[in-house]
Backbone as CSV, one residue per row, in Angstrom:
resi,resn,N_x,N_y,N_z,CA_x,CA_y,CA_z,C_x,C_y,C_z
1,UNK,121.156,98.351,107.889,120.900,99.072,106.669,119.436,98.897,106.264
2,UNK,118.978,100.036,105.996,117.242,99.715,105.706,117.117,99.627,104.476
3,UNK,116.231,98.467,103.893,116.027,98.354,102.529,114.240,99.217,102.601
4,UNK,114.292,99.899,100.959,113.300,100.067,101.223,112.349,99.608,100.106
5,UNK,110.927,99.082,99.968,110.678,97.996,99.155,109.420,99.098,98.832
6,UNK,109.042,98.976,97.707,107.668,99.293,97.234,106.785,98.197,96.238
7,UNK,105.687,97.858,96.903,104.329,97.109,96.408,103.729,97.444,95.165
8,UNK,104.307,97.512,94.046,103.253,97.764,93.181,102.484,97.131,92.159
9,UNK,101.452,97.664,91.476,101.025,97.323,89.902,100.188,98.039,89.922
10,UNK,99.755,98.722,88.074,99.019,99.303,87.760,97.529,98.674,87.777
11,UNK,97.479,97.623,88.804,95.976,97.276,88.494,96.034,97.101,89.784
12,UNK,94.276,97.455,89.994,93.789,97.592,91.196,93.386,95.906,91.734
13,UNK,93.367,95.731,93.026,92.782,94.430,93.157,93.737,93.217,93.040
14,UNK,95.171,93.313,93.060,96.195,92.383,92.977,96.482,91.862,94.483
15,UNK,96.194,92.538,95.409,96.167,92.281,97.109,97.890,93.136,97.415
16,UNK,98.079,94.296,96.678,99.284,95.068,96.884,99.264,95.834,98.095
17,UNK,97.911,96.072,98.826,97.607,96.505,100.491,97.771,95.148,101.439
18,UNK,97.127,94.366,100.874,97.364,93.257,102.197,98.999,92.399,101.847
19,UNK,99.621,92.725,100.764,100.771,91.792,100.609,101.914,92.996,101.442
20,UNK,101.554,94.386,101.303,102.517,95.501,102.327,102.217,95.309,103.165
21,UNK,100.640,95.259,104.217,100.661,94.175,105.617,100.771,93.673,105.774
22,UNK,100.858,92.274,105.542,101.137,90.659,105.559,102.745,90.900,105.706
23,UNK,103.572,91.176,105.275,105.037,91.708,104.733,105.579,92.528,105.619
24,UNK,104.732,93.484,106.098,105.522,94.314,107.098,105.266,93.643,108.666
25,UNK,103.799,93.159,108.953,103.762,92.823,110.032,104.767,91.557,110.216
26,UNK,104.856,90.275,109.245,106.367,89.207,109.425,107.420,90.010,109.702
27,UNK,107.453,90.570,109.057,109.444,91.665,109.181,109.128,92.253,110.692
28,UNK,107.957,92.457,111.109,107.901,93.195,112.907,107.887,91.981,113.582
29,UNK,107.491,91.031,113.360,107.827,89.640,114.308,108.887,89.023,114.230
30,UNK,109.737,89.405,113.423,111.330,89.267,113.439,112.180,90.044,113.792
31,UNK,111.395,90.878,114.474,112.345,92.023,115.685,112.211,93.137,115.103
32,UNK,112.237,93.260,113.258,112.637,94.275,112.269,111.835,95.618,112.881
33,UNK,112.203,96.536,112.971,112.142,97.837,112.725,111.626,98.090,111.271
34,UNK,109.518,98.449,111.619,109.511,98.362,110.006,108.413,99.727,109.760
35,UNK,108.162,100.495,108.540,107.726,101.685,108.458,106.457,101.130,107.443
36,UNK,105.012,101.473,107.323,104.559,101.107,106.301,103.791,102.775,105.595
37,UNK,104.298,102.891,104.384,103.497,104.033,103.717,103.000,103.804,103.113
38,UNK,101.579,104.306,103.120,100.188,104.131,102.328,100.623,105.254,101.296
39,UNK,100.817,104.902,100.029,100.685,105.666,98.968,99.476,105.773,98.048
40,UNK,98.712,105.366,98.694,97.206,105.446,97.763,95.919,106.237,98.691
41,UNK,95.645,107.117,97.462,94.510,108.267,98.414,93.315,107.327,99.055
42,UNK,93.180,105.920,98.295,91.941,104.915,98.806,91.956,104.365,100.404
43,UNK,93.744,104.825,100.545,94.107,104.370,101.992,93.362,103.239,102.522
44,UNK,93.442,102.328,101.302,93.444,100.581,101.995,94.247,100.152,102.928
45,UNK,95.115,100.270,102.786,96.525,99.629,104.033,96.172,100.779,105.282
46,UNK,96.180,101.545,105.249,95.399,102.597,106.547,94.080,101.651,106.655
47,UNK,93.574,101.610,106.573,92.028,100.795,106.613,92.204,99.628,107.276
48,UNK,93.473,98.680,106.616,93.911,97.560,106.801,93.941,97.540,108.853
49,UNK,94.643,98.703,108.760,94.882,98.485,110.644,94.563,99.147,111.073
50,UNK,92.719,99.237,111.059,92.648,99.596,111.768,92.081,101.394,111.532
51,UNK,92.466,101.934,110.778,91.772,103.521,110.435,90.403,103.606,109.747
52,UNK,89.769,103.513,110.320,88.229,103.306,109.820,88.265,104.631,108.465
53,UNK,88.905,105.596,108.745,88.265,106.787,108.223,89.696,107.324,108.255
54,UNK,90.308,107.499,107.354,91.755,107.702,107.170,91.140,109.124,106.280
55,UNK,89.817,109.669,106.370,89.590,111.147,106.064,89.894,112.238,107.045
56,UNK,89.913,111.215,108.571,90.012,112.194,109.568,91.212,112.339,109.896
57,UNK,91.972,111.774,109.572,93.685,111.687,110.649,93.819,112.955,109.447
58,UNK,94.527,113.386,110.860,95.556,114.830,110.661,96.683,114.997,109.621
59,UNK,97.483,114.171,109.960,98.805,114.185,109.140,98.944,113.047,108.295
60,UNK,99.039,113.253,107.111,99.029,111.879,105.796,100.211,112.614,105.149
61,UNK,100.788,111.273,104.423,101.694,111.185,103.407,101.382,112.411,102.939
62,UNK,100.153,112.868,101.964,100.081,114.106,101.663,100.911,115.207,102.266
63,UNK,100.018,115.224,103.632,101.282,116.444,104.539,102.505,116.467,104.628
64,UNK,103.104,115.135,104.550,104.555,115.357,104.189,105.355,115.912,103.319
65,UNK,104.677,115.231,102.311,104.686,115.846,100.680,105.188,116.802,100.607
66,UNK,103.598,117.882,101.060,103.347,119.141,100.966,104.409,119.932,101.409
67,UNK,104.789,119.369,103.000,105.800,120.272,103.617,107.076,120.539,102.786
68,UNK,107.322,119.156,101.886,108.605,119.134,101.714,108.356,119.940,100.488
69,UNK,107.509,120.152,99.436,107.128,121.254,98.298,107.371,122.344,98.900
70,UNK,106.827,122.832,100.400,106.612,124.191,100.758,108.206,124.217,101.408
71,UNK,109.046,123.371,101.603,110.303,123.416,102.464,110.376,124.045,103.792
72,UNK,109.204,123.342,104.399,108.944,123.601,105.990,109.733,122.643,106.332
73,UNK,109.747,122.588,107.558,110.319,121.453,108.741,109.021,120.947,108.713
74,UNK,109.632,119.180,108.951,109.265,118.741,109.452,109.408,117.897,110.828
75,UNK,108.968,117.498,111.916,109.427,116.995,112.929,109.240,115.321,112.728
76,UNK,110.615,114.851,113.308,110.524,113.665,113.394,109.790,112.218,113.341
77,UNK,108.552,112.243,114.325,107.519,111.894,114.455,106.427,111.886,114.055
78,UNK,106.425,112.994,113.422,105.536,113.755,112.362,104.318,112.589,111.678
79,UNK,103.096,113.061,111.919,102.462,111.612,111.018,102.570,110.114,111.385
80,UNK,103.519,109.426,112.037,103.546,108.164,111.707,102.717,107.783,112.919
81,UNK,102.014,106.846,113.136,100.975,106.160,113.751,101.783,104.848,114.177
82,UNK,102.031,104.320,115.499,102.283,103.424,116.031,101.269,102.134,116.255
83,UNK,101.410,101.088,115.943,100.605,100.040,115.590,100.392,98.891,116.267
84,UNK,99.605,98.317,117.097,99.543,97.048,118.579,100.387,96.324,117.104
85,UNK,100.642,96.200,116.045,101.318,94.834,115.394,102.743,95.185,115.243
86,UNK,103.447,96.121,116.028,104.344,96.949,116.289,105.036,97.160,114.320
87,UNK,104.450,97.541,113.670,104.373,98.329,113.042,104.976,99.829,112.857
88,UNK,104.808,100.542,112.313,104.755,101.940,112.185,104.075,102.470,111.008
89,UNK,103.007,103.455,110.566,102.187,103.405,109.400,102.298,104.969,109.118
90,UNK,102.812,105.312,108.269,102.869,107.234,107.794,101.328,106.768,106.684
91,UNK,99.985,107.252,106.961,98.803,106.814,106.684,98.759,108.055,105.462
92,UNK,97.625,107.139,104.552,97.299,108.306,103.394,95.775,108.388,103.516
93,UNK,95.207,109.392,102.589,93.654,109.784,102.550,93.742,110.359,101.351
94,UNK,92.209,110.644,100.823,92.056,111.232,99.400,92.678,112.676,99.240
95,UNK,93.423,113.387,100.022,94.470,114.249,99.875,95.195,114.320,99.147
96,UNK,95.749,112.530,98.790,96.690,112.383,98.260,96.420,112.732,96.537
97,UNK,95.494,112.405,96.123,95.273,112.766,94.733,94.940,114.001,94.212
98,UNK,94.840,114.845,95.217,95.404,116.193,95.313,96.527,116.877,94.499
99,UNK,97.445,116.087,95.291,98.744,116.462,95.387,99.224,116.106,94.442
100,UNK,98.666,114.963,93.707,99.545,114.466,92.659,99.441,115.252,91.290
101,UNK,97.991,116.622,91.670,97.927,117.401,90.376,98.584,118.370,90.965
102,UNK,99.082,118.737,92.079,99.974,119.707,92.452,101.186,119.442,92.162
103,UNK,101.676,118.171,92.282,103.344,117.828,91.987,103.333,117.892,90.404
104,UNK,102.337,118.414,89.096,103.033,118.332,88.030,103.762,120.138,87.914
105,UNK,103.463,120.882,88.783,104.510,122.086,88.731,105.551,122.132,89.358
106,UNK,105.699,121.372,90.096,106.806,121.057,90.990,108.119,120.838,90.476
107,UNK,109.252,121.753,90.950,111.037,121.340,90.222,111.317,119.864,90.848
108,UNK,111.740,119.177,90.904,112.125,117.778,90.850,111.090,116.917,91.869
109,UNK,110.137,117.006,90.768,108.641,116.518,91.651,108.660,114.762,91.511
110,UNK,109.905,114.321,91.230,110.165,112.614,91.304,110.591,112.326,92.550
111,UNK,111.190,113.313,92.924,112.308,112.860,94.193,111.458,113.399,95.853
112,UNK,110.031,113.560,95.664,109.712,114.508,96.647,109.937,113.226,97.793
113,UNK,109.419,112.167,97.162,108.970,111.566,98.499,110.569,110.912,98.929
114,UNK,111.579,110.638,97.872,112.634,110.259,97.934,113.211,111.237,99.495
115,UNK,113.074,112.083,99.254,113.764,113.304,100.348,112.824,112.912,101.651
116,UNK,111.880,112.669,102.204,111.363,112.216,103.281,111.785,110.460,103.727
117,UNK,111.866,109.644,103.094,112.494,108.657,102.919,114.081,108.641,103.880
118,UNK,114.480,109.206,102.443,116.073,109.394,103.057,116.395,109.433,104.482
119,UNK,115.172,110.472,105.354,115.568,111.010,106.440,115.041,110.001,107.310
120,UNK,114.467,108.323,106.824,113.763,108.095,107.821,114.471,106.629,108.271
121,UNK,114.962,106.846,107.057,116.078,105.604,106.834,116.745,105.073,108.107
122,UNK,117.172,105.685,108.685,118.041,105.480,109.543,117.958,105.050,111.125
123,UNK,116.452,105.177,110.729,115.247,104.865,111.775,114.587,103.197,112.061
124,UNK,114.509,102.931,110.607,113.937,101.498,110.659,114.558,100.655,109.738
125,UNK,114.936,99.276,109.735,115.290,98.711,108.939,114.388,97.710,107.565
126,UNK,113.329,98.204,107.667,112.401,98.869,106.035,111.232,99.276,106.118
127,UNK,111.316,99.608,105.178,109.930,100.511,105.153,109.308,100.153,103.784
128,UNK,107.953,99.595,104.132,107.325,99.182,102.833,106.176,99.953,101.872
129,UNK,105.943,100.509,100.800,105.341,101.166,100.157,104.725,100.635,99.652
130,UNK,103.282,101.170,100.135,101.897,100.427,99.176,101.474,101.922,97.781
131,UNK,101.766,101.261,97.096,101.529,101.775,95.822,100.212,102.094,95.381
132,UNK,99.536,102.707,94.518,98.447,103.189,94.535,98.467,102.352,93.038
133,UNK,96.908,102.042,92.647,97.270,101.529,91.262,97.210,101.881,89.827
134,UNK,98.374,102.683,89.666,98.299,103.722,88.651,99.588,103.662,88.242
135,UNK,100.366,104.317,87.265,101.729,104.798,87.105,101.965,106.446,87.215
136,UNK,101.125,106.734,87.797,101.096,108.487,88.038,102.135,108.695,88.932
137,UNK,102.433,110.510,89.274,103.405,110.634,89.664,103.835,109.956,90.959
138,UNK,102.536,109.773,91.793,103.203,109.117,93.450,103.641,107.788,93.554
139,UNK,103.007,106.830,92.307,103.629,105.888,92.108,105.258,105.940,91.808
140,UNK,105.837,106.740,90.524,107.080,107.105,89.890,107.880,108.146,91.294
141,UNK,107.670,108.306,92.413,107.801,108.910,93.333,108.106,108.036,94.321
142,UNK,107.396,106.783,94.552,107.814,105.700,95.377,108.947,104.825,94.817
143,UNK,109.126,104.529,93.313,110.283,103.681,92.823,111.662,104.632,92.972
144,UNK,111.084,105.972,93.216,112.641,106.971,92.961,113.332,106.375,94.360
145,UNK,112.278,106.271,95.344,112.730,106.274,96.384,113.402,104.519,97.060
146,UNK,112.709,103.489,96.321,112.820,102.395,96.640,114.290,101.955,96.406
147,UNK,114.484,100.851,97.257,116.079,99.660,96.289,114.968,99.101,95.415
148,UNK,114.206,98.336,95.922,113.662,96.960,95.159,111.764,97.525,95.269
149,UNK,111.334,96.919,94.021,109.922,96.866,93.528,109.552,95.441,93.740
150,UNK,108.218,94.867,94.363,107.639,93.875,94.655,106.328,93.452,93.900
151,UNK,105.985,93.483,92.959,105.108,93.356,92.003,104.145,92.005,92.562
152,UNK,102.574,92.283,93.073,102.387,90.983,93.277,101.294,90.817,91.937
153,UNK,101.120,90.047,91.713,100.242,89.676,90.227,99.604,88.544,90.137
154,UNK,98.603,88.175,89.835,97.427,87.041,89.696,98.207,86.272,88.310
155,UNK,98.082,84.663,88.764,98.759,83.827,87.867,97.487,83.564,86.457
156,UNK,97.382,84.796,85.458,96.690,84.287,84.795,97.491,85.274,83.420
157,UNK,97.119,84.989,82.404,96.956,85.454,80.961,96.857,86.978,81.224
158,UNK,95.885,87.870,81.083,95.816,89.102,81.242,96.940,90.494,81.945
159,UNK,96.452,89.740,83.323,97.248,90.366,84.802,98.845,90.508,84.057
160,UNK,99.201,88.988,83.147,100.820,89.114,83.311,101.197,90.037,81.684
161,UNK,100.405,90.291,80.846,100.305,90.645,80.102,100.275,92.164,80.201
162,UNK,99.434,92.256,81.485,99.550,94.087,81.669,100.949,94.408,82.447
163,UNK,101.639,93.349,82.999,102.887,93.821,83.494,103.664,94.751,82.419
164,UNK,103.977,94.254,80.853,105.193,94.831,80.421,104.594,96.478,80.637
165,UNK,103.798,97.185,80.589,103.691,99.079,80.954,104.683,99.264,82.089
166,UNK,104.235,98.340,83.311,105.170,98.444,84.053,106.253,97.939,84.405
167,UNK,106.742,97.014,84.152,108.233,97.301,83.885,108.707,97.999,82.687
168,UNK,108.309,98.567,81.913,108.446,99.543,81.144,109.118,100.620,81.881
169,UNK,107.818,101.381,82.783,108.375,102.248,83.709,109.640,102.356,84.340
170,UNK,109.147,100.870,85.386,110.271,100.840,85.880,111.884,100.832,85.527
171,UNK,111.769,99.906,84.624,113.261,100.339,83.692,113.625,102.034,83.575
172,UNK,112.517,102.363,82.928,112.595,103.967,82.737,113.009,104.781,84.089
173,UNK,112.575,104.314,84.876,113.173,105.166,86.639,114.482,104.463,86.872
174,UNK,114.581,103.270,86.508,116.024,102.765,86.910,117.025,103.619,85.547
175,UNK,116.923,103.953,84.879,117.576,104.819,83.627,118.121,106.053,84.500
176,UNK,117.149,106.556,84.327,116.837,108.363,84.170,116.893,108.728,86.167
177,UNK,116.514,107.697,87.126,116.508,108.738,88.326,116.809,107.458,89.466
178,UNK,116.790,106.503,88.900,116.870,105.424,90.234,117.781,104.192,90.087
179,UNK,119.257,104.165,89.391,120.111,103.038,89.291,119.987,101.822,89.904
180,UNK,119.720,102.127,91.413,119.862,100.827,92.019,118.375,100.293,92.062
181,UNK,117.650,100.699,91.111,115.952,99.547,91.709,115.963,98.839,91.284
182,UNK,115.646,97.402,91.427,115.547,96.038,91.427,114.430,96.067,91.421
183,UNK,113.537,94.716,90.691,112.649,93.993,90.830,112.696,92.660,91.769
C-alpha cells in the first residue's frame, strides 16, 4: 500500500528539499519503491539530484497538471526521471508558477494533482512531495492528495510560531477535501 507523504511549510529555508531527499533516498535503500515530486517552480529537489537546469527538462509536474486540466492522456512514464539513488523524480521548473495562476479558473482545481497521484499509486510504495513554500494552490493540491503532512521546522520561537497558518490550513483540507491527512 503506498503512503503518500508531503514536505511542507510556509517558510522557505526549513531544509523541506533536502528532508524529501534524505527521506526518499533511506525508503530506496530499504528496497521501497519510492516517487519524489518537486512541487516548487525553484525546483530545489530537481537540483538536489542532479538537474542543473530543471528549465530545460521537457516534462515537469507542470505538464502533468496541464494535461490533466486539458484531459489529455497521459502515458505512464510520462515525466518521471530515473535516479543512480534508485529513486524516481516527476521534476518541476518555473512553469510551475504558471500554472498555479491558471488553476484559479479551474472546476475542482484542489484535486488536480490528487488525480495524477491516484494513478501512480499503485506503482510505488511512496511517493514524497516537496512542497513549495507558500500555502497557494499547489501546495493545498499536494495535502488533497497526501495521507500524512511532514512539517520540518527549526527549533526556535518564530519558525514554531508561524506554524499555527499552517495547520490552520491543514485542518481546513482535512475538513472540506482530505479526511484522512495526518500530521
Amino acid at each position: 500500500m503506498c503512503r503518500v507523504i508531503s514536505v511542507a511549510n510556509q517558510k522557505g529555508g526549513v531544509a523541506k528539499s533536502t528532508t524529501t531527499l534524505n527521506l526518499g533516498v533511506g525508503l530506496a535503500r530499504q528496497e521501497k519503491k519510492v516517487l519524489l515530486i518537486d512541487a516548487d517552480p525553484q525546483g530545489s529537489l530537481t537540483a538536489s539530484l542532479g538537474y542543473v537546469e530543471p528549465d530545460d527538462i521537457g516534462t515537469t509536474l507542470a505538464t502533468i497538471m496541464m494535461n490533466i486540466i486539458n484531459d489529455e492522456e497521459i502515458a505512464e512514464e510520462e515525466g518521471i526521471l530515473h535516479h543512480e539513488e534508485q529513486v524516481d523524480l516527476l521534476p518541476a521548473n518555473i512553469e510551475l508558477s504558471a500554472l498555479e495562476v491558471t488553476m484559479s479558473n479551474v472546476m475542482s482545481r484542489e484535486l488536480i494533482m490528487k488525480e495524477y497521484i491516484d494513478t501512480m499509486r499503485s506503482r510505488y510504495d511512496y511517493i514524497l512531495i516537496d512542497c513549495m513554500p507558500s500555502l497557494g494552490m499547489m501546495t493545498i493540491n499536494a495535502l488533497v492528495a497526501s495521507d500524512t503532512v511532514l512539517i520540518p521546522v527549526q527549533a526556535a520561537y518564530l519558525p514554531v510560531k508561524g506554524l499555527q497558518q499552517l495547520i490552520r490550513t491543514i485542518s481546513m483540507v482535512k475538513k472540506r477535501l482530505n479526511r484522512k491527512l495526518t500530521i
